[in-house]
C-alpha positions as a Markdown table, in Angstrom:
| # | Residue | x | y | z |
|---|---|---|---|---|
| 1 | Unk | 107.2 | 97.5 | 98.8 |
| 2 | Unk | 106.4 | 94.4 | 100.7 |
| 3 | Unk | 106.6 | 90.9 | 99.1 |
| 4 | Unk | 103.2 | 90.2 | 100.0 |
| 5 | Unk | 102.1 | 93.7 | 98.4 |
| 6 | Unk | 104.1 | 92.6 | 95.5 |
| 7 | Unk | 102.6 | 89.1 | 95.1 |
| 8 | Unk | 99.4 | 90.9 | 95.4 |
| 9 | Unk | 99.6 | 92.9 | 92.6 |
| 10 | Unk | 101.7 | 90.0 | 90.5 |
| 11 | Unk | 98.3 | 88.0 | 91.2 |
| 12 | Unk | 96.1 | 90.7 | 89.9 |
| 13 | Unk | 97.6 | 91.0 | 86.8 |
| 14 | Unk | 98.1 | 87.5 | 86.1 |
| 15 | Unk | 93.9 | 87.3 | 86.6 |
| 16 | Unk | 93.5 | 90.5 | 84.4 |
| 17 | Unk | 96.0 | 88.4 | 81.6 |
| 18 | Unk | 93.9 | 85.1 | 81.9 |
| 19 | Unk | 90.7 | 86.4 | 81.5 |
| 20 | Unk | 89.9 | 85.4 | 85.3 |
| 21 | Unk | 88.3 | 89.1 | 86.7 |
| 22 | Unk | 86.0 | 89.3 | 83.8 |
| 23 | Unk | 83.3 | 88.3 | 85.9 |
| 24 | Unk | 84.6 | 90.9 | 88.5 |
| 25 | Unk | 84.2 | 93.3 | 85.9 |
| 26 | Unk | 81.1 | 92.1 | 84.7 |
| 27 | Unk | 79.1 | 91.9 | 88.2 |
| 28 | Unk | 80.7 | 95.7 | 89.1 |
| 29 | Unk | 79.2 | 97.2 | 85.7 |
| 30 | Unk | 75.9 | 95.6 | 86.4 |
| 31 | Unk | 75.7 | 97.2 | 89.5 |
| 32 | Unk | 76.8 | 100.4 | 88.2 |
| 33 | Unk | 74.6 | 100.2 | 85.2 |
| 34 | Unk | 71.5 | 98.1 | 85.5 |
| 35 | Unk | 68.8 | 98.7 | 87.8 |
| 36 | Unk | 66.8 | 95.8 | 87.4 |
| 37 | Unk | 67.8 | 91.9 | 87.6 |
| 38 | Unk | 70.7 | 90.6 | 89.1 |
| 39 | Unk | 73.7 | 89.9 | 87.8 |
| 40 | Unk | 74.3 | 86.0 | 86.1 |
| 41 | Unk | 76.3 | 83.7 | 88.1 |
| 42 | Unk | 79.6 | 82.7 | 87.8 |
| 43 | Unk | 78.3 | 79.6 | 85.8 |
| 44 | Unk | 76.2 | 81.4 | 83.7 |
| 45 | Unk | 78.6 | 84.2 | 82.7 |
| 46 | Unk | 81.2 | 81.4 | 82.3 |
| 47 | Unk | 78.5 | 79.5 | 79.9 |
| 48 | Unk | 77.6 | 82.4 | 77.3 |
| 49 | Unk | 81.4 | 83.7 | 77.1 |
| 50 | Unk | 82.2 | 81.0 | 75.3 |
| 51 | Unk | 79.2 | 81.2 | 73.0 |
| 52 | Unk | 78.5 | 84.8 | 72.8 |
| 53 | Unk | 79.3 | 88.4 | 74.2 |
| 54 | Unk | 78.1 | 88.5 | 77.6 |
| 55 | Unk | 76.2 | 92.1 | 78.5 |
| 56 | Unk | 73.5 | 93.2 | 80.5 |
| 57 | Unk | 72.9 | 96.3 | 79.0 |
């Protein structure tokens, strides 16, 4: 394994431990899942995580 492969993957779970890919996550199940609107932004998402759970469904 390369050290940039391995900084890689040290960065994606350091984003999956802080919260940070939610939106990731969120924005590929509405895709996935929902067939009408599109997906909130970043600021939105970020906006009703902290007051409520965010779903589209």
């Amino acid at each position: 394994m390369s050290a940039r492969h391995l900084l890689a993957r040290l960065w994606w779970y350091v984003r999956e431990l802080a919260g940070e890919a939610g939106y990731d996550h969120y924005v590929a199940h509405h895709r996935e899942h929902c067939t009408t609107g599109s997906p909130l932004t970043r600021r939105e998402f970020e906006r009703l995580k902290n007051s409520t759970s965010v779903r589209c469904c």
